[in-house]
C-alpha positions, 0 to 999 in steps of 0.5 A: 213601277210599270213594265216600262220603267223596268224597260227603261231602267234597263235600257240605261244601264245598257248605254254605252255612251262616247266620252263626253257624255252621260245619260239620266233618267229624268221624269221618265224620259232617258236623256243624254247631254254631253258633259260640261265645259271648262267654265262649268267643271271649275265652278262644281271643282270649286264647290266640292273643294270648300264642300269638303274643307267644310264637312271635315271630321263630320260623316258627310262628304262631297261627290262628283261624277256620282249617279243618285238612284231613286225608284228606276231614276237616276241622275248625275248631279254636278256636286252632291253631298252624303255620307262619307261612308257610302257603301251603307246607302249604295243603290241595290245594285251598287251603280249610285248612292240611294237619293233617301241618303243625299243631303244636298244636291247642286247643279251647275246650269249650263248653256242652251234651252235644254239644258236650262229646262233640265235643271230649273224645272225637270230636275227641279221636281224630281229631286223635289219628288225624291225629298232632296232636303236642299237642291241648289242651282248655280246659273250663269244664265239666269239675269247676270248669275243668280244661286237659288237654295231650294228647300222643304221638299214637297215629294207628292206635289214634286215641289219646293215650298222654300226658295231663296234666290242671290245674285253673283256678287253676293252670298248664298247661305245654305239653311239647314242640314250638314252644310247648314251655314255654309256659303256660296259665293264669288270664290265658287261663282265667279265674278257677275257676268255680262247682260242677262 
């Protein structure tokens, strides 16, 4: 770490943002996006619902609304999933869980450029960087909906080696980790959308 992520680390804490929005560390910039919409926050209420019915009596849960620290970074993804007990993997000082304990992450893409870039590609190779073991987007914006489930992190080339890619309509399956078999479909992304 330099100087500047020291600076920059600090600078984050410091935010004080208006309601209705958050701010990440993402690829060494400090980026603040406003909170989803209704149709966003049902899909990852959804998700993190089955999630926990899922993971019952196992020593994993789901998360919202939780930062993930890594090295001066930190994100807020839509629905994580890490031990239930999370005070053993909280960061050093205590603002997230520590992304060595996250098991899986899910973003729910929203609308606009920004937004899109941000979870497909930024947060693509940060978590990849990271070794999130499985980082799943859920995209109304990509052709008429599609799940991708990425896995085997590459952390020094900040990549993906697996990708598996499902349009709404169908089922996504999760390969591996605690939620390995668990599926996605449309009871969490609603119908196929329009156009594409």
């Amino acid at each position: 770490m330099t100087d500047l992520d020291d600076v920059r680390w600090q600078a984050w804490k410091a935010m004080e943002l208006p309601e209705g929005y958050h701010a990440e560390i993402i690829e060494g910039f400090i980026e603040v996006s406003p909170t989803g919409r209704s149709s966003h926050s049902q899909i990852a209420n959804r998700l993190r619902r089955a999630l926990d019915r899922f993971l019952d009596r196992s020593e994993f849960a789901a998360f919202q609304a939780t930062h993930v620290i890594q090295a001066r970074k930190a994100w807020i993804p839509d629905v994580l999933v890490a031990p239930e007990d999370v005070e053993a993997d909280d960061s050093e000082d205590g603002i997230g869980i520590k992304a060595s304990a996250v098991q899986l992450i899910v973003e729910v893409v929203s609308p606009g450029s920004d937004s899109v870039t941000r979870d497909r590609t930024r947060k693509r190779h940060e978590y990849a960087r990271a070794g999130i073991p499985v980082y799943v987007l859920i995209d109304d914006h990509d052709e008429r909906g599609i799940v991708t489930v990425l896995t085997a992190p590459d952390p020094d080339q900040a990549i993906y080696g697996d990708e598996l890619r499902v349009g709404y309509g169908a089922t996504a399956t999760i390969p591996s980790g605690p939620v390995k078999g668990f599926t996605i479909g449309e009871d969490i992304t609603g119908p196929v959308r329009g156009g594409g």
